[in-house]
PASEBA-1860 file (N, C-alpha, C; in nm, 3 decimals):
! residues 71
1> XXXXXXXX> -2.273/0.107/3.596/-2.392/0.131/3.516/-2.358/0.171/3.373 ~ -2.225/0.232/3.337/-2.206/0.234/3.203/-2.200/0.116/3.122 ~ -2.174/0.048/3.170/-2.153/-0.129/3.050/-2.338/-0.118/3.013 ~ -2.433/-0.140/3.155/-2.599/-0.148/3.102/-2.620/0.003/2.950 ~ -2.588/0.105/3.027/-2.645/0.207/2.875/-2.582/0.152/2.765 ~ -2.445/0.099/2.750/-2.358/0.089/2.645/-2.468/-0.035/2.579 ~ -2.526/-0.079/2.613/-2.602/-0.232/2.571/-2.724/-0.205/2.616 ~ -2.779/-0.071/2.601/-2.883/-0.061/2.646/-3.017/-0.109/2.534
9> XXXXXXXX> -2.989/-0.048/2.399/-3.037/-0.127/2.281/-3.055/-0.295/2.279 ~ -2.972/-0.338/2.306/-2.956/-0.530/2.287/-3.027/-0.544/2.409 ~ -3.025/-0.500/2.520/-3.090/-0.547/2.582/-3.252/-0.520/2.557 ~ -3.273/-0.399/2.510/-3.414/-0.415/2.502/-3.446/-0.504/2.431 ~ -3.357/-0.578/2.313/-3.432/-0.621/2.195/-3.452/-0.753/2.277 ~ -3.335/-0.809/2.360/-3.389/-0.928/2.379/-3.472/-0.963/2.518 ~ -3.552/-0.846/2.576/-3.652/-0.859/2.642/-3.795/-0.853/2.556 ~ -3.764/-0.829/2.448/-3.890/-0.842/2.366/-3.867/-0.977/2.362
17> XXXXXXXX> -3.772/-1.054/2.324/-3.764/-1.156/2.230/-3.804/-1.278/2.351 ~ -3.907/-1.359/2.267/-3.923/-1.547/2.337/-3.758/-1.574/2.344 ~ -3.745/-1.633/2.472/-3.624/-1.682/2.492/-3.587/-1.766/2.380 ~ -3.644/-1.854/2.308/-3.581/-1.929/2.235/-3.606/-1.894/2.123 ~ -3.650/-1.745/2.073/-3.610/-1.713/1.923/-3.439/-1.671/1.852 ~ -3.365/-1.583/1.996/-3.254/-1.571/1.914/-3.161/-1.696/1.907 ~ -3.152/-1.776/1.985/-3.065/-1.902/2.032/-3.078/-2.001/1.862 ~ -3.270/-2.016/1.854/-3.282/-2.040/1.745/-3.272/-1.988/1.601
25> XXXXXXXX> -3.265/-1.903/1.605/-3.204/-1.785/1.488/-3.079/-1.854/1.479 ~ -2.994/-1.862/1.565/-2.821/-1.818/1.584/-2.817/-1.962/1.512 ~ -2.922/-2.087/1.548/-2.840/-2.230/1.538/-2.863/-2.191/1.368 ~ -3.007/-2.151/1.321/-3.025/-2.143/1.201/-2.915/-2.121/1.081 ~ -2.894/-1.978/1.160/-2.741/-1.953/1.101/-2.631/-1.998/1.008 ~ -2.604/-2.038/1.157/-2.469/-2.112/1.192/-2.527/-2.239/1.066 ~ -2.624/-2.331/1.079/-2.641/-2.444/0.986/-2.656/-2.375/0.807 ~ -2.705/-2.274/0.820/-2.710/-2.263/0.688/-2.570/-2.209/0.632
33> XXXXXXXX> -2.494/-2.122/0.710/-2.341/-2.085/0.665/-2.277/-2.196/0.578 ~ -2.290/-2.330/0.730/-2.213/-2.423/0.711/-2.211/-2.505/0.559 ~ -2.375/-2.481/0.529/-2.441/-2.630/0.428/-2.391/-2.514/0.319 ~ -2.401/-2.360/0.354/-2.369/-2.334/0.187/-2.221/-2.328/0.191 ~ -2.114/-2.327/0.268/-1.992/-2.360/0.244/-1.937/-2.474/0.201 ~ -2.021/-2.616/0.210/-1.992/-2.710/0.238/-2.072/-2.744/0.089 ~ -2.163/-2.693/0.051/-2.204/-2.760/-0.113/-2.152/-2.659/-0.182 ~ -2.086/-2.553/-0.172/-2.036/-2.473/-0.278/-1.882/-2.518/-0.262
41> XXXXXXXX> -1.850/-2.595/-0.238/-1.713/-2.631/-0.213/-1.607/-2.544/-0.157 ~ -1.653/-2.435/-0.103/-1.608/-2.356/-0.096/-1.482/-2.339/0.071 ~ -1.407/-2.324/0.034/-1.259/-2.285/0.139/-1.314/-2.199/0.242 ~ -1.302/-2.212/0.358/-1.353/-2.157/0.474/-1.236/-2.035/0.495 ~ -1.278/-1.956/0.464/-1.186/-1.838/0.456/-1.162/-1.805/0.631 ~ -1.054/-1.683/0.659/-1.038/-1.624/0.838/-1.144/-1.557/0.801 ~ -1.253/-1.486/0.754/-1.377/-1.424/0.818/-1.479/-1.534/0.862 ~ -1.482/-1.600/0.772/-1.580/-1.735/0.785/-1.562/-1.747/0.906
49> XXXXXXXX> -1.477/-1.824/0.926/-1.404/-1.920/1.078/-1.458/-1.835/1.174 ~ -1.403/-1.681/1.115/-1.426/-1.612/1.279/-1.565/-1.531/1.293 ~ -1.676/-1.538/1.152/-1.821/-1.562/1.157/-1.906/-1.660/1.232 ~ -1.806/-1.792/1.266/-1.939/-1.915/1.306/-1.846/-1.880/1.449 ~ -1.755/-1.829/1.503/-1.653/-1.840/1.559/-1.793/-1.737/1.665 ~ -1.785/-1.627/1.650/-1.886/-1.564/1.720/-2.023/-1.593/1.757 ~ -2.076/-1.633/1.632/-2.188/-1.677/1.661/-2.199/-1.777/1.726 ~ -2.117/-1.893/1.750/-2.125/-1.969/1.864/-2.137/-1.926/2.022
57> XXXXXXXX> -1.985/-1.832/2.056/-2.001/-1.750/2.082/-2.081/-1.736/2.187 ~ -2.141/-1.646/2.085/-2.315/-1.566/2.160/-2.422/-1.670/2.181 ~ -2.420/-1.740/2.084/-2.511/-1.900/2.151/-2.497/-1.960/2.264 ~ -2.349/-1.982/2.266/-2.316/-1.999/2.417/-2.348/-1.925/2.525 ~ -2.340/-1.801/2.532/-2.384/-1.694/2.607/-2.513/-1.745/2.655 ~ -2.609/-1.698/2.534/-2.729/-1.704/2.551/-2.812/-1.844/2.610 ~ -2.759/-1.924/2.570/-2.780/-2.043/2.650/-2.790/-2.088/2.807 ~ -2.629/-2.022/2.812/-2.581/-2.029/2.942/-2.718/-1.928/3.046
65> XXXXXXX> -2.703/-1.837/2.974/-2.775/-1.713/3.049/-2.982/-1.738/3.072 ~ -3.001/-1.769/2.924/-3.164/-1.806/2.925/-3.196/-1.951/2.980 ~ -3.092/-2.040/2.978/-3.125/-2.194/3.009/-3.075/-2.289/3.137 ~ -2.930/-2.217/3.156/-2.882/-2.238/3.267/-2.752/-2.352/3.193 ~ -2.773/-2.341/3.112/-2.646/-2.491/3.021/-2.518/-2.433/2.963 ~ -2.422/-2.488/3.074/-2.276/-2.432/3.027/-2.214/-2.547/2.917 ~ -2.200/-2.474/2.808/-2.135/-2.549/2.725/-2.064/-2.538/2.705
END
């Protein structure tokens, strides 16, 4: 039961949340990171990488978990 209190916050938030607002948030993200790295010409730095690196991630998670789709 310590892992549930430790995540006791996130979990509330995403019993508020429509299943497909954070999933859609996350893709939002992830696409806008990409388009402003990608028109600012800009070098994908190790935070970057390991920014979309998570947020996939947790997309995956959440997917898996709200949809049933292992990706």
């Amino acid at each position: 039961m310590k892992q549930q209190k430790q995540f006791e916050a996130t979990l509330q938030l995403l019993a508020t949340l429509d299943s497909n607002e954070l999933p859609s948030a996350l893709i939002d993200s992830i696409q806008h990171y990409t388009e402003s790295l990608y028109k600012g010409n800009l070098i994908v730095s190790d935070s970057d990488s390991n920014n979309i690196y998570v947020m996939l991630s947790l997309l995956r998670a959440l997917l898996k978990d709200l949809c049933g789709l292992s990706l």
